[in-house]
C-alpha positions in Angstrom: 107.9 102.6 136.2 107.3 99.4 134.2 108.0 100.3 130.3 104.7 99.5 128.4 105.4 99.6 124.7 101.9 100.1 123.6 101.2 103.1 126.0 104.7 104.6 124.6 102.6 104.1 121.6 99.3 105.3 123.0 100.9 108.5 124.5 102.2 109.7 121.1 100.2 112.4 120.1 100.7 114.3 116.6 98.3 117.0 115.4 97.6 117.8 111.4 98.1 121.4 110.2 94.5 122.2 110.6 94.2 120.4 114.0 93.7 116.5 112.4 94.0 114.1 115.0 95.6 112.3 112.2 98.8 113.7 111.0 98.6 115.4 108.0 100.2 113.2 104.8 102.9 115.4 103.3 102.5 114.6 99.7 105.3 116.2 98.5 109.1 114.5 96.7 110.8 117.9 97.5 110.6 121.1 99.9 110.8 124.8 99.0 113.6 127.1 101.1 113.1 131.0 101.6 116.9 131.2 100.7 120.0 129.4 99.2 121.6 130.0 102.3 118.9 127.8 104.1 119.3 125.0 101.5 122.6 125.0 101.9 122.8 124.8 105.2 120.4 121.5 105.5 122.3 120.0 102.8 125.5 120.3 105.7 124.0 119.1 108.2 120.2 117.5 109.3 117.9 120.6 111.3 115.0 120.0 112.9 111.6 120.7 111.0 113.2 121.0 107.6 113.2 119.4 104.8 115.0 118.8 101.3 113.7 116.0 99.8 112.1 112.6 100.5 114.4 110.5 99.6 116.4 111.4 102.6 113.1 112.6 105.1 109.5 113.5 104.9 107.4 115.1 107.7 104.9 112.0 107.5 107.6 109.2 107.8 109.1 111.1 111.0 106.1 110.8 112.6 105.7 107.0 111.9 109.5 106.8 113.1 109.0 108.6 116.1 106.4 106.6 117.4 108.3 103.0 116.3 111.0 104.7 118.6 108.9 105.3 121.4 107.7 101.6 120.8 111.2 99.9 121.1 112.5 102.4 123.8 114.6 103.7 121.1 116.3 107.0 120.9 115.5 107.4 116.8 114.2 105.1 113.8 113.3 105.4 110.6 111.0 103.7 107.9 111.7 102.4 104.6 110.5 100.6 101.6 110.5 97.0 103.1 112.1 94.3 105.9 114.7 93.9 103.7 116.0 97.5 103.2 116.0 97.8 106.6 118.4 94.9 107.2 120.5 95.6 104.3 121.4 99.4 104.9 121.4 98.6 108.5 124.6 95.7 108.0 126.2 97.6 105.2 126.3 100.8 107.8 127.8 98.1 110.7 130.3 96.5 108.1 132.9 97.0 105.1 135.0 95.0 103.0 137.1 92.5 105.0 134.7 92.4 108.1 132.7 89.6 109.4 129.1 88.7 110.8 128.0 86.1 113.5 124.5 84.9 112.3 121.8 82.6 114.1 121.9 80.1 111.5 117.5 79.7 111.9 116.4 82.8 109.9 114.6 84.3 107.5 115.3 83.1 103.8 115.6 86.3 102.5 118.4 87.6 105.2 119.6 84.1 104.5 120.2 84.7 101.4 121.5 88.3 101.8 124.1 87.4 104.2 125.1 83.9 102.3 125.3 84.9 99.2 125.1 89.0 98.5 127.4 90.5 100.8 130.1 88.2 100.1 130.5 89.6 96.4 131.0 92.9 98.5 133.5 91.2 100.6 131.3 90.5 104.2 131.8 87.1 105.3 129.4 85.2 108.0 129.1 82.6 110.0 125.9 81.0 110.9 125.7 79.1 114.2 123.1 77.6 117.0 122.5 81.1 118.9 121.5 79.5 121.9 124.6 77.6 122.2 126.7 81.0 123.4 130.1 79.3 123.2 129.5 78.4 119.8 128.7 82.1 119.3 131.7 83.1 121.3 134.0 80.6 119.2 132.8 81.8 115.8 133.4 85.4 116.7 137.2 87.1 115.1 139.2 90.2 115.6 136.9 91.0 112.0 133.5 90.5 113.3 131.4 93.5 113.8 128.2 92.2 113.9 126.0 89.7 116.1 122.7 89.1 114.0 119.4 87.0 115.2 115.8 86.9 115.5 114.5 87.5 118.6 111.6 84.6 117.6 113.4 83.2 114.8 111.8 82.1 111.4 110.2 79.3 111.3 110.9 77.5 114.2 110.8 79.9 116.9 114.0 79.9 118.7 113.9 82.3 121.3 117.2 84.4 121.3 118.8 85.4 124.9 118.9 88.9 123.9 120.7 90.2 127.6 123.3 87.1 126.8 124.4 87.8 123.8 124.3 91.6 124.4 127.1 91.0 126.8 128.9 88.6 124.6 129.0 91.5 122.2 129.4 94.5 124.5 132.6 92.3 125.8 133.9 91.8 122.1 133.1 94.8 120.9 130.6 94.6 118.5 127.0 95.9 117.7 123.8 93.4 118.3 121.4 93.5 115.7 117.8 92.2 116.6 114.7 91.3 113.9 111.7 91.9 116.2 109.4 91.4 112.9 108.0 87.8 115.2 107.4 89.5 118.1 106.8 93.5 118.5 105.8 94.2 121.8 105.8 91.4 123.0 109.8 91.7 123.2 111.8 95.0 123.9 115.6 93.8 122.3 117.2 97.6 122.7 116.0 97.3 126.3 117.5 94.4 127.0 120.8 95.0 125.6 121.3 95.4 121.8 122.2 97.9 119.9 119.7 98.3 116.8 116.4 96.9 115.9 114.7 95.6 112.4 111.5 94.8 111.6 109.4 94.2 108.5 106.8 96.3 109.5 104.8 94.5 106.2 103.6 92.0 109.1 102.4 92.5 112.1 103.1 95.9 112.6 101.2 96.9 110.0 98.6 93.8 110.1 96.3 94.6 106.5 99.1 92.8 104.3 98.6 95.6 102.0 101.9 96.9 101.7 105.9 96.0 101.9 107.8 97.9 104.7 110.5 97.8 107.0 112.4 100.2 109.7 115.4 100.4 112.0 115.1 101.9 115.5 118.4 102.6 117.5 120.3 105.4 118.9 120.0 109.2 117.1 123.7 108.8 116.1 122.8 105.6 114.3 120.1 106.8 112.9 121.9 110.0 111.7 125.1 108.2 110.1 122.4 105.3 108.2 120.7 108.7 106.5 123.7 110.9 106.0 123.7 112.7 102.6 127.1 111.9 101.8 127.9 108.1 102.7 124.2 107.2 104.5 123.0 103.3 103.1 119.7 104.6 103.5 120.0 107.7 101.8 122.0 106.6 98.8 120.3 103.5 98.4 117.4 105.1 98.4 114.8 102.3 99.9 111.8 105.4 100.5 108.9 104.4 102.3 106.3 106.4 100.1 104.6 108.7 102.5 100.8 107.6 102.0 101.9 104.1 103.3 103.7 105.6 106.1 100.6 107.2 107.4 98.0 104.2 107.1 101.0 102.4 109.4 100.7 105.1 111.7 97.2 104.5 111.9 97.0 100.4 112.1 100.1 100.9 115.1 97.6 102.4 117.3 95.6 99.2 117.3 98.4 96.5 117.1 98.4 95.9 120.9 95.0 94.7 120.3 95.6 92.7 117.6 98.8 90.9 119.2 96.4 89.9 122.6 94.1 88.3 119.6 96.8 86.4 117.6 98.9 85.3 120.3 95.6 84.0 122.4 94.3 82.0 119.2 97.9 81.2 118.5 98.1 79.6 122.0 95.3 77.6 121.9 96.1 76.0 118.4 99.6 75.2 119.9 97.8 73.4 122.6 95.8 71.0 120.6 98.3 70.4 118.0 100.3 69.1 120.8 97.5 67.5 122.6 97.3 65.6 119.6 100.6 64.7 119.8 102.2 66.2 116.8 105.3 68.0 116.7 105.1 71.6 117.6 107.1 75.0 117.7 105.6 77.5 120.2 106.9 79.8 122.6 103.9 80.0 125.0 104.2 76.2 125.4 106.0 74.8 128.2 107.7 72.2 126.5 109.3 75.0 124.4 113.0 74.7 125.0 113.3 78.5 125.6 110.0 79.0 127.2 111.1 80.1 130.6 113.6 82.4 129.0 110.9 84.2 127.0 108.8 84.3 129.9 112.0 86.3 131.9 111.9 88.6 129.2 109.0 89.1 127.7 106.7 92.7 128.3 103.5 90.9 130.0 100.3 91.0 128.9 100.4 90.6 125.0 100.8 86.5 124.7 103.5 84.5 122.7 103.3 85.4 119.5 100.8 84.6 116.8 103.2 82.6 114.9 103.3 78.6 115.7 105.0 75.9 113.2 103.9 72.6 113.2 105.8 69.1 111.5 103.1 67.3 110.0 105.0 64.2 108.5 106.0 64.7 105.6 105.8 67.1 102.2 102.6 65.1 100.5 101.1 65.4 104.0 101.7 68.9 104.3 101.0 70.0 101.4 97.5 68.5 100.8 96.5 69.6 104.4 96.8 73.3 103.4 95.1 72.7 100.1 92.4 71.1 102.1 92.4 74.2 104.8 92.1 76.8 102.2 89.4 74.5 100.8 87.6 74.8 103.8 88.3 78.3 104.6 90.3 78.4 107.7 92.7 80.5 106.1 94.9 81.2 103.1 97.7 79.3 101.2 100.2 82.2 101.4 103.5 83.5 102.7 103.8 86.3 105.2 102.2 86.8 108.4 100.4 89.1 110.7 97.4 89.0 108.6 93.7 89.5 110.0 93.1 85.7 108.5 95.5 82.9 109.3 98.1 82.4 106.4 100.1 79.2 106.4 102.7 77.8 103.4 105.5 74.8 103.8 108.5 77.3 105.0 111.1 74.6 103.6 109.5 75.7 100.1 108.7 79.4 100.1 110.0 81.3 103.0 113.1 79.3 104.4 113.3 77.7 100.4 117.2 80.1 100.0 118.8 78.0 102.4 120.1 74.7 101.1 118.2 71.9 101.9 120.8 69.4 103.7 122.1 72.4 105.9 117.2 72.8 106.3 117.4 69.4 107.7 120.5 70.3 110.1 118.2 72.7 111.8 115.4 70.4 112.2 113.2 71.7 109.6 111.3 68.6 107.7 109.8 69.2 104.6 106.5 68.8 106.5 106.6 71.6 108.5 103.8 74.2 108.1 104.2 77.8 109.6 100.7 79.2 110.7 100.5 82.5 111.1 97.5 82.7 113.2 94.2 85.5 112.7 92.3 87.5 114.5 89.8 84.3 114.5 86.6 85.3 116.7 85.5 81.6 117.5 89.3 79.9 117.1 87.4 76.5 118.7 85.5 76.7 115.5 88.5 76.8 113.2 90.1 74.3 115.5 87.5 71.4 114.9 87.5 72.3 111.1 91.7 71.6 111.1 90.8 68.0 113.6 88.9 66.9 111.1 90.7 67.5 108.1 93.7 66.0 109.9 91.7 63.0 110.3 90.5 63.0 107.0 94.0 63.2 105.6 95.5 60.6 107.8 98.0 63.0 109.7 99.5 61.1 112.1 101.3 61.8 115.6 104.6 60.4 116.8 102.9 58.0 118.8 101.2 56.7 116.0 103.7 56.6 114.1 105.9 54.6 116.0 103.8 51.8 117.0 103.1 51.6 112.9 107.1 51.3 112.4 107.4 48.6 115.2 104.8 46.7 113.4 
């Protein structure tokens, strides 16, 4: 049978204490025991159904876990207090003092900035190369490499990793793949086609309201077991909680984010398609142009789209930037980082979200200072936001490569 991430979803059914067809929120920071030998028996070792305190789990963030497993096809998960914890405990589990990490060099800022500059004060060193160039991957890879990290969409520009390619690359060096599915849940499946642990920043799409900061890791129940280990756990000695009223309002915007990702990728899509018609430069998976398009297409779970994230090169930084003062203006969406909002967001990624990695190494990966990352809403007439954006590209004198080289020949 065909896996179907959103009917893993749709399938998991929890019942409340008093028969709630929503879980009931366990409010609680610690648990009572009905004897020290029972205390100090869960302190040993993790048993079912019990609980010591919420720092290491709570009844309501198992349930959100579970169901984020079933999503990925993962054997166990668990939630925390944002994207980045998630990453962080995840690597410092994978890797000690002396050991190394392969990195697509076309992330996140933020996991840029961890893996650049924090974990080398705690001795981790990485290398960031092109991911789609596997013998550049192969080549940066050392006796004291433990860990393969990408996006499977990466941030901002949308590479699309081969997840099955380089799952083989590390299966054959023996070392762990970690995937950030934050661009693309659903749409991609990364532990079922090959790695061996899954992130996401559940503050985006996943959750969809940006009203909260979240983040979880989904792999196998032995990962999941050594990352929260009283003793020598990241996540339980860190201490990055996902408080357990947020945990259930992400339970209960999951049930609805297949929806929601048919929306954004659909509007996303057709943006894409007029940007280019237009002739500027664009970053989108669903178009065929897309370098990697037919390898998304290979991999991808069918029926929820591309993605609802598309990046677009507008010229240059004044350019940019007054077009996005102009769309918030005219209310097509908001001036704002993150993504996977109900209303498009869109901000200069070169000076916000990308703005920790240096700029000349920015420019080696093709990303001008007038880019703009859209993260594309749940638009009900997207035709009608698309004729407000044509003219205020008009207004503003934006340009397409066409354009502009007949005004340089001249």
């Amino acid at each position: 049978m065909t896996f179907d991430p959103a009917t893993e979803i749709q399938n998991f059914l929890v019942f409340g204490e008093f028969g709630d067809v929503n879980p009931s929120i366990c409010d609680s920071s610690t648990y009572t025991f009905r004897s020290v030998e029972r205390m100090e028996e869960v302190f040993e070792h993790e048993i079912e159904g019990c609980f010591l305190y919420s720092r290491h789990w709570n009844p309501t963030n198992k349930y959100l876990s579970a169901a984020l497993a079933r999503m990925e096809g993962g054997e166990a998960a668990q939630v925390m207090a944002s994207g980045m914890a998630a990453i962080s405990t995840t690597l410092l589990q994978l890797c000690s003092s002396g050991d190394e990490i392969v990195a697509e060099r076309t992330i996140y800022g933020g996991s840029y900035a961890l893996l650049a500059n924090l974990l080398p004060r705690f001795g981790i060193k990485t290398r960031f190369v092109d991911m789609n160039d596997l013998k550049a991957v192969r080549a940066a890879l050392s006796e004291r490499t433990r860990v393969i990290y990408c996006e499977s969409v990466s941030n901002p520009l949308l590479d699309v990793a081969d997840i099955p390619a380089l799952a083989g690359l590390a299966r054959e060096c023996g070392v762990k793949l970690v995937v950030d599915n934050t661009f693309s849940p659903l749409i991609l499946s990364p532990l079922r086609l090959g790695a061996d642990v899954v992130v996401h920043s559940m503050t985006k799409f996943i959750n969809g309201t940006s009203d909260c900061v979240a983040g979880c890791v989904v792999s196998s129940h032995d990962f999941i077991t050594k990352l929260s280990d009283i003793n020598n756990g990241p996540s339980m000695l860190l201490g990055p909680v996902l408080d357990s009223i947020r945990a259930a309002s992400i339970l209960k915007n999951l049930h609805t984010l297949h929806v929601r990702m048919v929306r954004h990728s659909a509007n996303a899509l057709y943006l894409a398609g007029k940007f280019r018609d237009r002739g500027l430069d664009v970053h989108y998976p669903g178009l065929p142009a897309h370098p990697q398009h037919e390898l998304i297409c290979r991999l991808m779970n069918r029926g929820y789209g591309f993605g609802g994230i598309v990046a677009v090169d507008v010229g240059d930084e004044p350019a940019a930037n007054r077009l996005m003062a102009r769309m918030q203006e005219e209310k097509v969406g908001y001036l704002a980082v993150s993504l996977g909002y109900f209303k498009t967001l869109f901000s200069p990624p070169g000076h916000s979200t990308s703005s920790e990695i240096p700029a000349e190494e920015r420019q080696r990966m093709g990303m001008g200072d007038g880019l703009i990352r859209f993260s594309v809403g749940l638009d009900a007439d997207i035709q009608r936001t698309w004729a407000t954006i044509e003219k205020l590209l008009e207004e503003e004198g934006v340009s397409s490569r066409e354009e502009k080289r007949v005004l340089a020949s001249v």
